[in-house]
N, C-alpha and C positions, 0 to 999 in steps of 0.2 A: 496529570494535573486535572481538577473537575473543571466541569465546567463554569462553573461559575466563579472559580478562581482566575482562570482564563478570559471573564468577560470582563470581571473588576480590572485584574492588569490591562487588558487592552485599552479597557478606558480612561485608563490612569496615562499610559502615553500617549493616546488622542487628546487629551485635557492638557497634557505636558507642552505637546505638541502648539497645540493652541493656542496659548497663553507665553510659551516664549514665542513664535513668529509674530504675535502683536508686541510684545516686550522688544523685539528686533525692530521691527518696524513704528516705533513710539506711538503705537494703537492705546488710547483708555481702555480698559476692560473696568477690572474690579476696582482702578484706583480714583478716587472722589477726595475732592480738597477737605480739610480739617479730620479726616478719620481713616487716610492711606497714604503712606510715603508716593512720595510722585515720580513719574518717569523722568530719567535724566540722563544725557550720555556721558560714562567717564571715558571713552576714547581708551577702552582697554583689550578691547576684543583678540588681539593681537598679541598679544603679553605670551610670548614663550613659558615663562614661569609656572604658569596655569595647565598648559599644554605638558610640560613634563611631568607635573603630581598627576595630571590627568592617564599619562601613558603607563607611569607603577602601579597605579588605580589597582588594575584587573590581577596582576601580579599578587597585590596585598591581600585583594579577598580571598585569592585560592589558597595561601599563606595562612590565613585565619581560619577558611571552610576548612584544612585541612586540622588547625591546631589542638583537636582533642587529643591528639595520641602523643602523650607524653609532658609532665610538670614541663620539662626544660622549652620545648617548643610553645607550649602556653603563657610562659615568660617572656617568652621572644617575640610574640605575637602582641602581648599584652603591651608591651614598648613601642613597637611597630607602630599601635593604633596611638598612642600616645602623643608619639614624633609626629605621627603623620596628621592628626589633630590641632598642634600646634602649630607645624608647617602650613598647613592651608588657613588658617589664621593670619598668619604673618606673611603669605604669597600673598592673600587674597586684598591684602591691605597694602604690601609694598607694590602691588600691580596697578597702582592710583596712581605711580611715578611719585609718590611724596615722602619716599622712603618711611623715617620713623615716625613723622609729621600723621602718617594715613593712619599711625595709630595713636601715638600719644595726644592729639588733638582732641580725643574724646572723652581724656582726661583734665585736660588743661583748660581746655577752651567752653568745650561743645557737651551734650549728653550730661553726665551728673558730676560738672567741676564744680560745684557749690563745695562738693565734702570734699572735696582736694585742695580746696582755697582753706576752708576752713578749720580742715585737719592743719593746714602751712603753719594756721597761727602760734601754735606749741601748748595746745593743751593738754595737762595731764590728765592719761586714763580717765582715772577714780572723780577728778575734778570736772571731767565732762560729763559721765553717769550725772554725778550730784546736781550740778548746775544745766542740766541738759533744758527742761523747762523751758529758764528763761533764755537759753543760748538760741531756741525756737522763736521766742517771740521778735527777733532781731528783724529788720526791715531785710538784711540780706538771707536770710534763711527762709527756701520753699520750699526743697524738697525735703530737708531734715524735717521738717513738721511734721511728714506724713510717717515719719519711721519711727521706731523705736531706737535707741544709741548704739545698739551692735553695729549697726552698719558704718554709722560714722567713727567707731572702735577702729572698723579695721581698718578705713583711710587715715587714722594718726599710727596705730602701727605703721602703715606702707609710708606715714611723712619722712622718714627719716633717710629711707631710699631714695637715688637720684629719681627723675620724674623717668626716664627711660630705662632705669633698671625696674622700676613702677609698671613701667610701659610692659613689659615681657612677660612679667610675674603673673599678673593675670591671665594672660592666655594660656600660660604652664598651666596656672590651678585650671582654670575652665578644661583642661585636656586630665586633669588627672582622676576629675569623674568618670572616667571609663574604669577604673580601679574598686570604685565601689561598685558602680553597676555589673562588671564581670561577679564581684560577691553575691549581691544578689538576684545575678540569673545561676550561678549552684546552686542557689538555696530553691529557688521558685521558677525555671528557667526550665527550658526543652532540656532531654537528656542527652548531653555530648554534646549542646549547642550554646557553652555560657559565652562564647566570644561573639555569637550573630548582636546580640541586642549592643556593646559597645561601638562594635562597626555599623551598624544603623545609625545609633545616637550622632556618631561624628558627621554622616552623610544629611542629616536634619539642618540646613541652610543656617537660622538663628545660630548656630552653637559658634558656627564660624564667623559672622557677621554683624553682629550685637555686642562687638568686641568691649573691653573695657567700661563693664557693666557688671555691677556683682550680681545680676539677677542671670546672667551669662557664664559665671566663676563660680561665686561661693553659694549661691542659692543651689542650684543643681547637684554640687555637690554634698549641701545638708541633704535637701530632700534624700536623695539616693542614698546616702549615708546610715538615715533614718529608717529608710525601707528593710535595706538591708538586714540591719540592726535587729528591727523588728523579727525581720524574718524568722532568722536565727535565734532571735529570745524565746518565738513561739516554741520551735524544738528544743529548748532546755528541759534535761531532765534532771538536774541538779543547780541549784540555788538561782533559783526563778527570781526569787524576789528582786535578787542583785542585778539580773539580768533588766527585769522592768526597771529597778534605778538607776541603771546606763539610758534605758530607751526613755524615760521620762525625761532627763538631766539632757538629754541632746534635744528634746523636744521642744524643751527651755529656751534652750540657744540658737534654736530655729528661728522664734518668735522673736526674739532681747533681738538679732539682728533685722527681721524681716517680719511683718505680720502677713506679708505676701503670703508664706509660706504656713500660712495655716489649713488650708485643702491637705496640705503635704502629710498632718497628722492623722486624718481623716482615711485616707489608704495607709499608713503605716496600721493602723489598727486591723485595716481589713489583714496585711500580710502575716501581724501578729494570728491572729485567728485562722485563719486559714492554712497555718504552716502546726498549728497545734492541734488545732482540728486530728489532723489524718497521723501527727508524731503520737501525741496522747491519745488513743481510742479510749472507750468506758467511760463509767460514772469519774475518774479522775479526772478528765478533759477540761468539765468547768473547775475543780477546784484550781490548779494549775494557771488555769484563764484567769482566773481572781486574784490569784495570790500576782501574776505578772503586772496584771492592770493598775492593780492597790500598791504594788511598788513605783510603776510609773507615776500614779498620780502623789505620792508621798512625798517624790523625789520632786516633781516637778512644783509643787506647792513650798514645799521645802525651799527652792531658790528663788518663789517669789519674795518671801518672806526672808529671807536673809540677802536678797536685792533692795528689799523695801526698807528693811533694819538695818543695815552697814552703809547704804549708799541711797537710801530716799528714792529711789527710782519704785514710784509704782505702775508695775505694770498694767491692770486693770483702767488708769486713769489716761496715761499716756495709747492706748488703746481708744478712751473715745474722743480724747482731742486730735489722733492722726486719723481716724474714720470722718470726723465730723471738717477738716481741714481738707481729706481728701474731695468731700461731698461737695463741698464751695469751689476747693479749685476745679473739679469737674465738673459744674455746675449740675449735678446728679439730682433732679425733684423725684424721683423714685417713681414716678407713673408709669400706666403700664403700658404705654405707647414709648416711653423712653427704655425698660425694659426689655420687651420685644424687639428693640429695633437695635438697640448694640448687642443683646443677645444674636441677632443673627447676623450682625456687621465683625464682633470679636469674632465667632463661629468661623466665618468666614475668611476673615485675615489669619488666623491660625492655619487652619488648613493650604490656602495659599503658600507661607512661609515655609509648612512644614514638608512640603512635596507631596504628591499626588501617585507614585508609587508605595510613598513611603504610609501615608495616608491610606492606600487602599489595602494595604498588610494589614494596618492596625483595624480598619474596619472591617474585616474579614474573619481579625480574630473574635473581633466583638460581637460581630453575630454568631459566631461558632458558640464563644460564651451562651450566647441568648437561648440559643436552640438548644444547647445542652442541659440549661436551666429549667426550661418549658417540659423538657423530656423530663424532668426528673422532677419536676412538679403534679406532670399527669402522672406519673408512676407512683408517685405519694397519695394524689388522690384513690388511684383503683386501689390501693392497698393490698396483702398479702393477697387475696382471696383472687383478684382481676386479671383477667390478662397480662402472662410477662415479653415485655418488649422491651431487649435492650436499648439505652443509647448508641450513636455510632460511633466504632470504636474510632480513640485519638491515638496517634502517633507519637504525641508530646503526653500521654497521659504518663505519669510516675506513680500512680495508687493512691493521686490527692488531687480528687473530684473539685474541688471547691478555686483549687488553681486553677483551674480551665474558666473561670469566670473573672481573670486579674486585669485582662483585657475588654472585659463588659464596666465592670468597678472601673477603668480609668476612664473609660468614655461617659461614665454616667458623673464620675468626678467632674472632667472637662464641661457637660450638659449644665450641672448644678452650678460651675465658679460662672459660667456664661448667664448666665438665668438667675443667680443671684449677687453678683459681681455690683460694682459698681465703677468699672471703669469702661471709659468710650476709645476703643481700640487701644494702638500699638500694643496688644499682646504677642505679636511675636516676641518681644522682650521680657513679660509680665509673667508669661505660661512657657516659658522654657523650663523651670525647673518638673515641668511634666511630662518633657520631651524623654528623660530616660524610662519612664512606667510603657509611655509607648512604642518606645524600640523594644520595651522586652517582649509587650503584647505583637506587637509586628513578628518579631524573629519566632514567635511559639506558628504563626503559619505559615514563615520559611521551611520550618523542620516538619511540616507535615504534609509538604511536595516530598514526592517518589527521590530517592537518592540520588534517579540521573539526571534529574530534572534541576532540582536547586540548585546545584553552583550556575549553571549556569542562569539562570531566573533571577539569583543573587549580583550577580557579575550584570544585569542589564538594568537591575535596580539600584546596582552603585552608580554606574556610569550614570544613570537619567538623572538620577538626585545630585550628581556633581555638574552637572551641567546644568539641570538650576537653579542649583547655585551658584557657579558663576553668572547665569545670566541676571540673576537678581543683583547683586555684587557688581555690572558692567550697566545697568541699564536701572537700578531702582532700590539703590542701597538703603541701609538704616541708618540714617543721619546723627 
């Protein structure tokens, strides 16, 4: 292991270290009223149920480190992470003592029961599209303002399920984005290592705890979807076009439910490109890039226009009235002392949430990215003639340069949504659908510790990260 891989970890379980003995001890640190969930005891510390997922832990990962060799064991693994995704979901909530209450209350009561009230009423589909507008300007409608109708789509679909069959469904979907993210870590992924990035994703605290939340369920899993999607369109070497009108037509449906999830389109492009890049070499490479793009945006234009034509929803419009709703209710004057300052307040609650192991993988790979980029910048300056100095070689390299940079791209994504964002914290909940880009970028510098090195290195960055998240969960949950 370098050394410098050895200082980040260390200092990632000195930090860990730190911040749970004050979390144990109901010490303030990073938590300040109106912009951090606050310290609170749920009197759970003791909860055996925690203490058992906690002891297969170790078991699961060597399970998974192991799972390259062979479809059928990669299936098994694949489920493994699944169940056991789902299960700490559903420990980590029935450990409150309020059995199904510690979950379904966040549908019912608390969190975003506006669109479960108002899904209850029995509105058709087609007739909420249409009438969406005015169903906004209702004295009981806040959150729908700010959305576009997919979201509250899928809460009249889930109205017809009891509210506790409601209750489960989500945590399933939130767990079955390990399914796309395993897609695309084969496509873009260390080689031999497409199960590390969906067992990181589950270990990132939010995925477990942000329960009954579609920005926790069905965001993460477009986003990743998309990516994936993308990926694989770039390698097409037959009927491109079609392929871009799959990746435009889901990029549609990203937005129709969420405009959260418009960063998400922005790295789907890099993956498109960068997966074409090094499949298509030669003067082909842009046509192919063109012909994919021009089907996305065809496609995508195409269901505005027949969203706008069949059912009145315009999108462009309903975009600056949920921007210009969100500005008020955030009270956001865009200055650059307001910038600055949740710029590095969101920064900072992110990284908190997302663990401090698990954060220093991903920062590890993003400098890796930086420095490979720099090299291959200076080496485009000296040109043929100059001095040749290779880059140093990568472990995770597959013979596509432009990969080694997908973990620089989602840090510089995270930098831009923080810096041009307009919201004042709780993105633990907001920037989960970014949590799968970073597990991939994390697991690309798992795979390039020495072989005897990472399981175990793996196995001490499962435990830590399950252990802050329970202590986050027992001492300073998301409300």
């Amino acid at each position: 292991m370098s050394r410098r891989t050895t200082i980040v970890l260390t200092i990632a379980l000195v930090l860990t270290t730190i911040f749970g003995v004050c979390l144990l001890a109901e010490v303030r640190t990073v938590q300040r009223p109106g912009w951090f969930w606050q310290i609170q005891d749920k009197d759970m510390l003791e909860i055996g149920l925690i203490g058992a997922v906690g002891f297969a832990f170790p078991l699961i990962v060597r399970f998974v480190g192991e799972g390259g060799a062979g479809r059928g064991k990669v299936a098994v693994s694949l489920v493994l992470l699944v169940l056991l995704s789902f299960s700490l979901q559903l420990a980590l909530a029935f450990a409150e003592k309020r059995k199904v209450a510690g979950l379904s209350d966040r549908i019912v009561r608390a969190g975003h029961s506006e669109f479960a009230r108002t899904a209850g009423k029995g509105a058709r589909p087609t007739e909420l599209v249409r009438s969406y507008e005015e169903l906004v300007k209702a004295d009981d409608q806040r959150y729908a303002r700010s959305k576009p109708p997919g979201q509250l789509l899928i809460y009249v679909l889930m109205a017809d399920l009891a509210v506790k069959l409601a209750t489960f469904l989500l945590p399933l979907v939130a767990a079955l984005v390990i399914l796309p993210l395993f897609w695309l870590a084969t496509e873009v992924g260390p080689p031999g290592g497409a199960l590390w990035p969906p067992l990181l994703y589950v270990l990132a605290p939010p995925t477990a705890l942000v329960t009954l939340h579609l920005d926790q369920s069905v965001y993460p899993l477009l986003s990743t979807t998309l990516w994936a999607l993308a990926a694989r369109a770039g390698r097409a070497r037959r009927a491109v076009l079609a392929w871009g009108a799959a990746l435009g037509a889901l990029a549609w449906g990203c937005l129709f439910v969420s405009f959260s999830l418009l960063p998400a389109l922005l790295l789907a492009g890099f993956f498109a490109w960068s997966t074409a890049a090094v499949a298509h070499p030669g003067s082909d490479r842009w046509g192919r890039l063109a012909r994919l793009f021009l089907g996305a945006l065809l496609a995508f234009l195409a269901l505005v226009v027949l969203a706008w034509w069949g059912l009145g929803y315009d999108m462009g419009q309903r975009w600056q009235d949920a921007m210009a709703h969100h500005r008020q209710w955030k009270r956001w004057d865009g200055t650059l002392n307001d910038t600055v300052r949740y710029a590095i307040i969101n920064s900072v609650e992110f990284c908190y949430w997302l663990g401090f192991p698990l954060l220093a993988l991903f920062a590890l790979d993003a400098a890796w990215g930086f420095q490979r980029l720099v090299d291959r910048l200076r080496a485009w300056r000296r040109g043929p003639a100059g001095p040749k100095t290779d880059p140093p070689s990568d472990p995770c390299d597959r013979g596509e340069p432009l990969l080694e940079l997908s973990g620089l791209a989602t840090a510089l994504l995270l930098l831009s949504m923080a810096v041009l964002g307009t919201t004042k914290s709780e993105v633990a909940r907001l920037w989960i659908f970014v949590i799968p880009a970073v597990a991939l970028a994390a697991s690309r510098c798992l795979a390039r510790l020495p072989g005897e090195e990472r399981d175990p290195v793996a196995t001490v960055v499962a435990g830590v990260q399950l252990l802050w998240m329970f202590l986050l969960k027992a001492k300073q949950d998301f409300r």
